[in-house]
C-alpha positions in Angstrom: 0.0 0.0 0.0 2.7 2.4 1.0 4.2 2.0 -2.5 1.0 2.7 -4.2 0.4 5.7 -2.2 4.0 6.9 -3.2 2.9 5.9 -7.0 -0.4 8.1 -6.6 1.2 11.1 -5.2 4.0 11.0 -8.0 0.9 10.9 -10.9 -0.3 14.2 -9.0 3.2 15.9 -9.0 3.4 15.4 -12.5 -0.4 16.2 -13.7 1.2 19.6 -11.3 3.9 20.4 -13.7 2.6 20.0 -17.2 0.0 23.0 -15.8 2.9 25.1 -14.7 4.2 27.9 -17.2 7.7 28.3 -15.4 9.6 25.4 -13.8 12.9 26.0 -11.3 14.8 22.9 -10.9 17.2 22.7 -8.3 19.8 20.2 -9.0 21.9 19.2 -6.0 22.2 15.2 -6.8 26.6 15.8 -6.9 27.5 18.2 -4.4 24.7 18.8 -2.0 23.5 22.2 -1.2 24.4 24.8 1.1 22.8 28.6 1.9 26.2 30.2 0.0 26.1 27.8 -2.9 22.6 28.4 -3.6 22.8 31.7 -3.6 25.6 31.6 -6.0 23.9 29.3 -8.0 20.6 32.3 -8.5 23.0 34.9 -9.0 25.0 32.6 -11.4 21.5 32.2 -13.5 20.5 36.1 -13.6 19.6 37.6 -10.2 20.1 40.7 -10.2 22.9 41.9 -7.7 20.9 45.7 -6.2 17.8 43.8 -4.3 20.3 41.4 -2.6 22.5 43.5 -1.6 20.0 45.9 -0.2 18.4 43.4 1.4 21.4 42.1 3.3 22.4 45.9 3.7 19.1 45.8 6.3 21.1 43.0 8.7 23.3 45.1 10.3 20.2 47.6 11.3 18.4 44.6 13.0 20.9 42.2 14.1 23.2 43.6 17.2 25.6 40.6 16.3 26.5 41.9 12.8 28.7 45.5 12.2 28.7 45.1 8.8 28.4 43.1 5.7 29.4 42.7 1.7 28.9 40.3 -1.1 30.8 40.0 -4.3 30.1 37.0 -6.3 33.4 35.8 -8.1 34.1 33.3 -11.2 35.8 30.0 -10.1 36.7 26.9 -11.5 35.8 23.5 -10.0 37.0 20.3 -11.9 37.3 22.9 -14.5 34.2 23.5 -14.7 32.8 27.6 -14.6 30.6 28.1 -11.8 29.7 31.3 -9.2 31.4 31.7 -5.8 30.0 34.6 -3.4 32.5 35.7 -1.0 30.3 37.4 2.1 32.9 39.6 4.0 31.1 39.6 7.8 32.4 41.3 10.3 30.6 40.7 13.9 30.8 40.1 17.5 31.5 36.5 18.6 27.9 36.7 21.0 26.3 33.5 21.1 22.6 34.0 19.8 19.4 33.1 20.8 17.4 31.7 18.7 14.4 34.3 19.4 16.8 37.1 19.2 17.5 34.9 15.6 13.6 34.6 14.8 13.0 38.7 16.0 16.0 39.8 13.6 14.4 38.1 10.6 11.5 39.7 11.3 12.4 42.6 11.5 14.2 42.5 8.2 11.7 41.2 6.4 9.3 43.8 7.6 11.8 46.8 6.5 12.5 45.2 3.1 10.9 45.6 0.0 10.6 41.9 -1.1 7.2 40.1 -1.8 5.1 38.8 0.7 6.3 35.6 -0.5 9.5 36.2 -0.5 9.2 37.5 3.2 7.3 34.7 3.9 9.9 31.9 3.2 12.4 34.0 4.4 10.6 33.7 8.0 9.9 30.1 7.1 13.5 28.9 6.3 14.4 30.4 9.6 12.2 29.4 12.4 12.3 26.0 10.1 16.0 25.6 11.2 15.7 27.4 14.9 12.8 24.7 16.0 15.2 22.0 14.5 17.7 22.5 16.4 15.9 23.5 19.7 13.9 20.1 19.3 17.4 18.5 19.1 18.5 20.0 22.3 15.2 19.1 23.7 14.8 23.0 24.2 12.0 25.8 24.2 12.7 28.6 21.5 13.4 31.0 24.7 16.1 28.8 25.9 18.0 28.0 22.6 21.2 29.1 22.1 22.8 28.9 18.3 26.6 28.3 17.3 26.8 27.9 13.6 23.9 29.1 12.7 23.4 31.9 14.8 26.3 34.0 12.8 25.2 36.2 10.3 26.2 34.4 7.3 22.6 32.4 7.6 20.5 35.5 7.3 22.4 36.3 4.5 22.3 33.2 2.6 18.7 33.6 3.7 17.7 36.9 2.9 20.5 36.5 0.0 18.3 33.8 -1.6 14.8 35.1 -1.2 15.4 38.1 -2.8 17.5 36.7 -5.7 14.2 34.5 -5.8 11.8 37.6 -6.4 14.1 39.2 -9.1 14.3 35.9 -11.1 10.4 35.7 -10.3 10.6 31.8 -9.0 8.0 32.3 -6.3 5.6 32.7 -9.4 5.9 29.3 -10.5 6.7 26.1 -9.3 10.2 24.5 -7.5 11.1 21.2 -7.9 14.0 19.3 -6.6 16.7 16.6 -7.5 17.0 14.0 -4.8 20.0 15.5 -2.3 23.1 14.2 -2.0 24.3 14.6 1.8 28.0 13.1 1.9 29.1 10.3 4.3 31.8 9.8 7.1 31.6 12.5 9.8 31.3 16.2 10.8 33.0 18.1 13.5 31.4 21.0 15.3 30.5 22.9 18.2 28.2 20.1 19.7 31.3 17.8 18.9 31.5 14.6 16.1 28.7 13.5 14.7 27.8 10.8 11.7 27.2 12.7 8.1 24.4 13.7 7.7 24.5 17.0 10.5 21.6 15.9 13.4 19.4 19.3 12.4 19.8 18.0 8.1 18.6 14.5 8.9 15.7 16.0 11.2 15.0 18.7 8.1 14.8 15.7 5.9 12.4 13.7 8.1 10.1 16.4 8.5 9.8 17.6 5.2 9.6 14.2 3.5 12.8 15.3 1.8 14.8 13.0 -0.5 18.4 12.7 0.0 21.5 9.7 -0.8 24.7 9.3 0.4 27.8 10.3 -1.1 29.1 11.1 -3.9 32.3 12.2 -1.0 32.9 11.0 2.5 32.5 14.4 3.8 29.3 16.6 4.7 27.7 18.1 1.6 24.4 19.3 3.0 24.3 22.4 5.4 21.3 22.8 7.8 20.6 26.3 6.0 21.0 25.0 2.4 18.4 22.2 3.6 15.8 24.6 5.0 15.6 26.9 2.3 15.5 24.0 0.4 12.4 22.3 2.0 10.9 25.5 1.9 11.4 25.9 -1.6 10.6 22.7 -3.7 7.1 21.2 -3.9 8.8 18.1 -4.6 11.5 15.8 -5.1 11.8 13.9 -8.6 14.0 10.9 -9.7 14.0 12.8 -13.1 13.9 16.4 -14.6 10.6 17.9 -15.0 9.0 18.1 -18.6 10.7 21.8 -19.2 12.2 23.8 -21.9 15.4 25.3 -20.2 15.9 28.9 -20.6 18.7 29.4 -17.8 21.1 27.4 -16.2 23.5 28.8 -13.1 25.9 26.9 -11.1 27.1 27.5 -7.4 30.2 26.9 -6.2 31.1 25.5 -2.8 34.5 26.8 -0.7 35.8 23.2 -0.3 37.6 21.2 -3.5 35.8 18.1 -3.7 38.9 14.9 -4.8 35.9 13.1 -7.0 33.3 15.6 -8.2 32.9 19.1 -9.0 31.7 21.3 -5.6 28.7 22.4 -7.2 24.9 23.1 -7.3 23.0 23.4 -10.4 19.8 25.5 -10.5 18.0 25.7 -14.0 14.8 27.6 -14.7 12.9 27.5 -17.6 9.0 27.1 -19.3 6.8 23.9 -18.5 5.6 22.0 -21.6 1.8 22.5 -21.5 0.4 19.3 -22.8 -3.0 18.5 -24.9 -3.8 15.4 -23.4 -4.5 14.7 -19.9 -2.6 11.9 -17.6 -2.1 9.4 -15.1 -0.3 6.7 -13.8 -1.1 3.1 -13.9 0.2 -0.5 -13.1 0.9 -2.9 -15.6 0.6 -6.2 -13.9 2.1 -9.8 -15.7 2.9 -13.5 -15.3 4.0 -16.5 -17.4 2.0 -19.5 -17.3 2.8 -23.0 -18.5 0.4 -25.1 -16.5 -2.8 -23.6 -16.5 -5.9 -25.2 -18.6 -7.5 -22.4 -20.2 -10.9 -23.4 -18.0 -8.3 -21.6 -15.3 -7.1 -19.1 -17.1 -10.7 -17.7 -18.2 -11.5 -17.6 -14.5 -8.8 -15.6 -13.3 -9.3 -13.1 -16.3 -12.9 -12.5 -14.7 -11.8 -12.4 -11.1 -9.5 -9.8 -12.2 -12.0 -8.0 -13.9 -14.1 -7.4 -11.1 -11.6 -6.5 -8.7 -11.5 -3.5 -10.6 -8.7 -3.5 -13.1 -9.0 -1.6 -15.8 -8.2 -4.3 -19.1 -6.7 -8.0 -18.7 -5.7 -10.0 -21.4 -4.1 -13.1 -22.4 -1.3 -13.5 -24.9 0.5 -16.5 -26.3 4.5 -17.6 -25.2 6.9 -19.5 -25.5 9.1 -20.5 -22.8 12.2 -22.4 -21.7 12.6 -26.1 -22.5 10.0 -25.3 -25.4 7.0 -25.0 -23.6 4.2 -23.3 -24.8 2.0 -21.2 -22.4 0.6 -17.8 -21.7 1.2 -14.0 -20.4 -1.4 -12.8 -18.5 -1.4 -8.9 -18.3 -3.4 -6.8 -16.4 -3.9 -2.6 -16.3 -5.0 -1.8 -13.1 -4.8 1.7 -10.8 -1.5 2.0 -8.9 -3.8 1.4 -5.2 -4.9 -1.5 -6.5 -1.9 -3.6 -7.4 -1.7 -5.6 -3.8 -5.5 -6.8 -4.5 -5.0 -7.9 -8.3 -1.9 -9.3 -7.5 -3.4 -11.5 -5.1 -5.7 -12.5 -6.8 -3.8 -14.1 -10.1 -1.8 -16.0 -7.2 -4.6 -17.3 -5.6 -6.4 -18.5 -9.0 -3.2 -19.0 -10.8 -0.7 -20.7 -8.4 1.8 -18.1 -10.4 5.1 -18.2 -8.3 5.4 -14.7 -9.5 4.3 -11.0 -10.7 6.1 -8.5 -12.0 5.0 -4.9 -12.3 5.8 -1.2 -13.6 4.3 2.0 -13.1 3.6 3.6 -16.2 2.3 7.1 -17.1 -0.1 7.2 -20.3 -2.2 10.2 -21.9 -6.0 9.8 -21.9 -8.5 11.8 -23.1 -11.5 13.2 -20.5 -14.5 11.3 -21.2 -18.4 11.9 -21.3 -21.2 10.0 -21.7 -24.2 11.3 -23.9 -27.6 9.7 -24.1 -29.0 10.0 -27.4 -33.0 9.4 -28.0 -33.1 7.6 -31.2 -36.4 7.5 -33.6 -36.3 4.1 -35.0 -39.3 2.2 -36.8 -41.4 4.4 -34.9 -40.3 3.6 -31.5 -37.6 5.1 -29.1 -34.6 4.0 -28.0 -31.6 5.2 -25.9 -28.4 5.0 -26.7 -25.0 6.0 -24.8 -22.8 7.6 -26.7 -19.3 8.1 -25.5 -17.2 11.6 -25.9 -13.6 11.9 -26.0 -11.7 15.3 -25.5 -8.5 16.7 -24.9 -7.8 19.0 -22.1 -9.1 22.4 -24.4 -12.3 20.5 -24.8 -11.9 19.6 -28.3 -13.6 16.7 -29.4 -10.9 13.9 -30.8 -13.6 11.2 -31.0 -17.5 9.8 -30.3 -18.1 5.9 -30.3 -21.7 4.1 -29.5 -22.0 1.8 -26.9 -22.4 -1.7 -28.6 -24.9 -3.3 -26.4 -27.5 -0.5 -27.1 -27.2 -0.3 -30.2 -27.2 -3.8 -30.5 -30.2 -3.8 -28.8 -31.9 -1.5 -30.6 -31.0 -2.9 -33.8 -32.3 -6.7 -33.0 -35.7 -5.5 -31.7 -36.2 -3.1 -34.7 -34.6 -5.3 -37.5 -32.2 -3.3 -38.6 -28.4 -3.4 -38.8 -25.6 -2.8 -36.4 -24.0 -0.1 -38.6 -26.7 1.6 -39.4 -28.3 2.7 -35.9 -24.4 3.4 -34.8 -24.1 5.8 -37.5 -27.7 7.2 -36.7 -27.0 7.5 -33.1 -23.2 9.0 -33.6 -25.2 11.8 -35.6 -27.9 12.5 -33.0 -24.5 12.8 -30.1 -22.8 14.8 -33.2 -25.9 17.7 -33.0 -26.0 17.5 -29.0 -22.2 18.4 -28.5 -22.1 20.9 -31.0 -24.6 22.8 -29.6 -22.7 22.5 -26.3 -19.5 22.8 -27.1 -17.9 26.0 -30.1 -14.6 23.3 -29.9 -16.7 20.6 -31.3 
């Protein structure tokens, strides 16, 4: 069940995208993420440079930690390849920080600033995201939490830095998906001591956010509790894949550390969605070989399957080792009902197996029209099915055999005939309803 769950929620994500008109992928599947690279990685793909430094030109104003603050990004190679580096130059008392006095500085900031609401918005989001993380891991009230690392001043930069290189690049407007995060491996030293990669506050992040992250591709941290926050503040979701998407920019963030196997990097990459005619959803294609069942059997099971709901079954002719003939059986089904149907062809089967596959496919919304057809002086009615594509378009119209049947037997007449009398009568209806007809 938990698999079909995560098979239904994946259909959704992507019936999401294809409505979107601009896409932001954020790509941190070699490096990780961090607040610095990310930022780098906006300014890398077009932000413009005035909103984010005005923005962290307010930190100083409301944060008593922080004297004073500049950013000048910088072109760097990693592994030869180009990428953005931002050096912040910070200069700031060594206090230790509270993580209210933390939460009451961003705030403030946001309230002086002249980002959008949404931009504000996960501003204050990314930090109280990352405070109540790491008060819940010192099993802490907000009023008694005091911050090392990420009560210096760089994390409202990175924070602030990102939201409004956001705005200018206008990715609150559409939608932010993610690449599954790579987090590193082996072990991190800080103020709490050494601790197993990845960081305590990134795994709980993860957890709570239903984030998506692997190890490696180095034995050494590669996701920062501020790059994670943003980031689970950020993405709607996390895909295996890249989003259908015509790429328009693509930036790339450097990291301060040289990584010995891949480039320290984050790749961000914005561009249109690919609006799509066709609706579309995901479905379960269910199989099994068969050598030893009589085809008494075999009938049965194609019934039982039927009625459990699947969508179509079928049977198709094999061959199979040692030269024996037998069957496939194949089943469509919807991706909650795989456990049931699968089941089911073991019971009735005796199958020692089943394979299956998710699979997207396009289909066409569907109506039903009831035509009243004048036939030998009686009437009869007849469904007639619509098809259409997502404008509303009709694509096709087909007669449902058994009434026409039907009304063909009791009236004498032919099959072909009352189908194409009742396709004309369904013809007139959706015209009149429909100017894409």
């Amino acid at each position: 069940m938990e698999q079909s769950q995560k098979s239904s929620c994946s259909a959704d994500i992507h019936r999401t995208i294809r409505t979107l008109s601009r896409i932001t992928f954020i790509d941190g599947q070699t490096a990780g993420i961090s607040g610095d690279m990310l930022l780098a990685a906006l300014i890398d793909v077009g932000a413009e440079l005035k909103p984010i430094r005005q923005v962290l030109g307010l930190i100083p104003l409301h944060f008593s930690r922080c004297q004073s603050i500049t950013l000048e990004p910088r072109e760097v190679k990693a592994h030869g390849f180009r990428a953005c580096r931002i050096e912040l130059a910070i200069s700031e008392r060594g206090d230790e920080t509270s993580a209210q006095e933390l939460l009451q500085a961003t705030g403030a900031i946001a309230d002086s600033s002249s980002l959008s609401e949404k931009a504000r918005l996960f501003a204050q989001n990314s930090m109280r995201t990352l405070v109540e993380v790491e008060s819940g891991l010192h099993g802490a009230e907000l009023s008694d939490t005091h911050l090392h690392e990420a009560g210096s001043t760089d994390t409202l930069a990175d924070i602030f830095g990102v939201a409004a290189a956001c705005d200018s690049l206008h990715v609150f407007d559409g939608g932010v998906f993610s690449s599954p995060l790579a987090v590193g491996g082996g072990s991190v030293s800080f103020s709490h001591g050494t601790v197993s990669v990845p960081a305590p506050a990134v795994l709980e992040i993860a957890r709570r956010y239903g984030m998506r992250i692997i190890g490696g591709p180095a034995n050494e941290e590669l996701a920062t509790p501020t790059g994670v926050s943003m980031l689970a503040n950020l993405a709607r979701s996390f895909l295996d894949t890249y989003p259908a998407m015509i790429p328009e920019r693509v930036g790339y963030g450097a990291g301060k550390r040289e990584l010995a196997l891949a480039p320290n990097i984050l790749r961000v990459v914005i561009g249109q969605g690919v609006e799509q005619r066709f609706n579309s959803d995901a479905v379960q294609i269910v199989e099994t070989n068969l050598d030893d069942v009589s085809g008494e059997m075999l009938g049965n099971a194609l019934g039982r399957i039927l009625e459990a709901g699947a969508k179509d079954a079928w049977v198709t002719s094999a061959q199979f080792k040692k030269n024996r003939p037998g069957f496939t059986l194949h089943a469509i089904c919807k991706p909650e009902d795989l456990g049931k149907l699968s089941d089911i062809i073991f019971k009735e089967t005796g199958t020692l197996g089943v394979r299956y596959q998710l699979w997207s496919r396009f289909i066409l919304e569907r109506e039903v029209v009831t035509v009243k057809l004048r036939l030998a002086g009686r009437v009869f009615d007849v469904r007639v099915k619509v098809a259409r594509d997502r404008a509303g378009k009709v694509l096709g119209m087909k007669p449902e055999f058994e009434d026409v049947d039907s009304a063909a037997r009791e009236v004498g007449g032919s099959v072909r005939e009352v189908s194409a009398a009742a396709l004309e009568e369904a013809r007139a209806i959706v015209e009149e309803r429909s100017p894409h007809a």
